[in-house]
N, C-alpha and C positions, 0 to 999 in steps of 0.2 A: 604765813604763806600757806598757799592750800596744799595737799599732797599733788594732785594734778602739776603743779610747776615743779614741784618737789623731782618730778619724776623726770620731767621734759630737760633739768636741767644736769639730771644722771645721764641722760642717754642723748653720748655722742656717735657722729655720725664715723662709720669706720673711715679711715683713706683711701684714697683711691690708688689702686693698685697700679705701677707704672712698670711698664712691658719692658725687660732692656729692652734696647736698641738691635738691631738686626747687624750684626759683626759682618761688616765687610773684608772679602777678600779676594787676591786676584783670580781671575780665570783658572781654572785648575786643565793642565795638558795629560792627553792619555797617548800613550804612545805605542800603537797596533802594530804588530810584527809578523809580517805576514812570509812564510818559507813557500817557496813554490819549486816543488820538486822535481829534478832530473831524470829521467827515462836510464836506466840501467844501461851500462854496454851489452849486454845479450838482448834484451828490448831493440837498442837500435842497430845492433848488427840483422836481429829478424824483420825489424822494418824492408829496410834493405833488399834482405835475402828473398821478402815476398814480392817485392816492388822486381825486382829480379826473375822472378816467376812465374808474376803477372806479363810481361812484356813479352817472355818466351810466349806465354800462350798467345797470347795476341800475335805474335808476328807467324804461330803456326799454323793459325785458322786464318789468317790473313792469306798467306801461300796456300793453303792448302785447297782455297778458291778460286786462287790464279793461276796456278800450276798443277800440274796432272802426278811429278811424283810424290804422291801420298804416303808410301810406305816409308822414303827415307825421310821427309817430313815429321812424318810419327816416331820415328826409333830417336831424330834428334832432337826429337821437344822431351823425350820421357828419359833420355839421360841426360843430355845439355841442358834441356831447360826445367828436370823437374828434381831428378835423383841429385845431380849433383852441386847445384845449390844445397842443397837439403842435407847432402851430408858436411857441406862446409860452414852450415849450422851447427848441427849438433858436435863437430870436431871443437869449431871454436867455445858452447856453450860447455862440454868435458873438457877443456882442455888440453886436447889431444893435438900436441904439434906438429906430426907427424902426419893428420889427417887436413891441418891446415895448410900443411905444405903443400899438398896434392892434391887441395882445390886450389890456392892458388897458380900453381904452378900448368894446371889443366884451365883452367878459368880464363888463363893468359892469354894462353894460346888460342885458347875459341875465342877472345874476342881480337884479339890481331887474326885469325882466320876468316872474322867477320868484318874487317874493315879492307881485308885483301880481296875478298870477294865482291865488296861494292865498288871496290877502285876495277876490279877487270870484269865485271860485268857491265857496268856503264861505259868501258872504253870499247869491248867488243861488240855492246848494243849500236854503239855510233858508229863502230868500222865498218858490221855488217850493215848498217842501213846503207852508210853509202856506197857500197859496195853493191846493193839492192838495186839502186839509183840508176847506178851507172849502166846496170842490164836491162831496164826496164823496155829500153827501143827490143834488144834481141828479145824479151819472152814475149814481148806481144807484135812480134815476127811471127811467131809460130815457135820455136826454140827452146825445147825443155832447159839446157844446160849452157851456161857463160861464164869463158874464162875469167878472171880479174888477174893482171897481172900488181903485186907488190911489190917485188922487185925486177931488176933484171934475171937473176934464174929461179928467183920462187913463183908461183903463178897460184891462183886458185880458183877450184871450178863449183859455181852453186848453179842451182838448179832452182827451177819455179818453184816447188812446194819450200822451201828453206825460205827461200824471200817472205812466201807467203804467209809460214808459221811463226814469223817474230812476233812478240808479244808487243802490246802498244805502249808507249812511253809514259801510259801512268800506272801499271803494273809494275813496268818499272822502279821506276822514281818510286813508291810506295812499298815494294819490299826493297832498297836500298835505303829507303830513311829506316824503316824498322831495325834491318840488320844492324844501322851503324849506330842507332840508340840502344838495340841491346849491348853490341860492344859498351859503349858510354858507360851502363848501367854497370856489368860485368868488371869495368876496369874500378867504379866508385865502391861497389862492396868488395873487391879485394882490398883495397885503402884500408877500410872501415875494422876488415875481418885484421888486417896485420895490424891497426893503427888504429885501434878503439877511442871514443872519444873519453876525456876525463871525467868521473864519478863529482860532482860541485853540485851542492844545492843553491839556489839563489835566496837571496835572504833579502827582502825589501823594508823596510821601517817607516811608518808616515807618523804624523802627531799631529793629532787631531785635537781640536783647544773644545773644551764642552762646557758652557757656560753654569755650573752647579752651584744654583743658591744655599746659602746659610740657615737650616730652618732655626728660628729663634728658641730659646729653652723654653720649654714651658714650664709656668707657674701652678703650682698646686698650693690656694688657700687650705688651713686649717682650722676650725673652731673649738673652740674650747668649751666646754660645757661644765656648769661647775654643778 
């Protein structure tokens, strides 16, 4: 035999390397937990007490457009509507009971003072007009001044400029809805100020399925060398 097949028949071929198999398994689940956090009781007592303070202003620059007294308009937007929210903050944010007492107890009464005042304003806006009505033949006789009788011994007398100077029904209406929304307002942050809401984070949890393939192991040949 020659050396040439001598050699061919030394040298096999190596095998063929066979890959495991790719290990299956099920879906793997992640499961996200997601906290969404509560606004503190002082947070939403000062929501509140701003939304409170906001409304004052608005309803004083409201009046203070359609009505002429400006001074008492100012002194009660700057304690009513500014100082003493503000300290029924800082009472309840110290803790001072004492100081909570005395906005609520103040807070109260301005806003039943502000729902008193739109019940008899809108009844005396509608007494005098008709009451307007009824004289209109005498002033434009010529007749500065006409009785109106109410009862039999009460009687009252208005005069042309009084008629004249009633304000029109949607100045009205417009600081009567204001007054009795700040009342609203005033009555929900004393709630809020005595009857904080509870401290509870919310906690939500989804599970989310992520489909995460098996990478196969890999193989590292070695050779031998002699």
């Amino acid at each position: 035999m020659s050396e040439e097949s001598v050699v061919e028949e030394m040298v096999e071929e190596p095998p063929m390397s066979r890959e495991p198999p790719m290990s299956r398994e099920p879906p793997r689940q992640i499961l996200v937990v997601k906290a969404i956090a509560i606004p503190s009781q002082t947070e939403y007592v000062l929501k509140w007490v701003k939304i409170l303070m906001l409304i004052n202003a608005v309803q004083y620059a409201c009046n203070s457009v359609m009505f002429d007294d400006l001074l008492f308009q100012t002194f009660a937007f700057v304690v009513c509507g500014v100082y003493l929210p503000w300290c029924g903050y800082k009472s309840f944010k110290l803790k001072n009971k004492c100081g909570i007492t005395s906005f609520v107890c103040l807070q109260c009464c301005i806003s039943l003072l502000g729902f008193v005042t739109v019940m008899s304003n809108v009844s005396f806006y509608v007494t005098l007009v008709g009451f307007c009505k009824d004289c209109e033949d005498i002033f434009e006789a010529g007749n500065t001044s006409c009785i109106v009788g109410i009862t039999n011994e009460y009687d009252v007398t208005l005069n042309g400029n009084e008629c004249g100077s009633i304000p029109n029904l949607v100045k009205i209406i417009t600081s009567s809805l204001l007054s009795a929304a700040t009342s609203v307002v005033g009555f929900v942050t004393i709630h809020y100020i005595q009857n904080p809401p509870s401290q509870k984070n919310q906690i939500v949890a989804e599970i989310v399925e992520n489909n995460i393939p098996t990478l196969p192991v890999s193989t590292v040949s070695t050779v031998s060398t002699v």
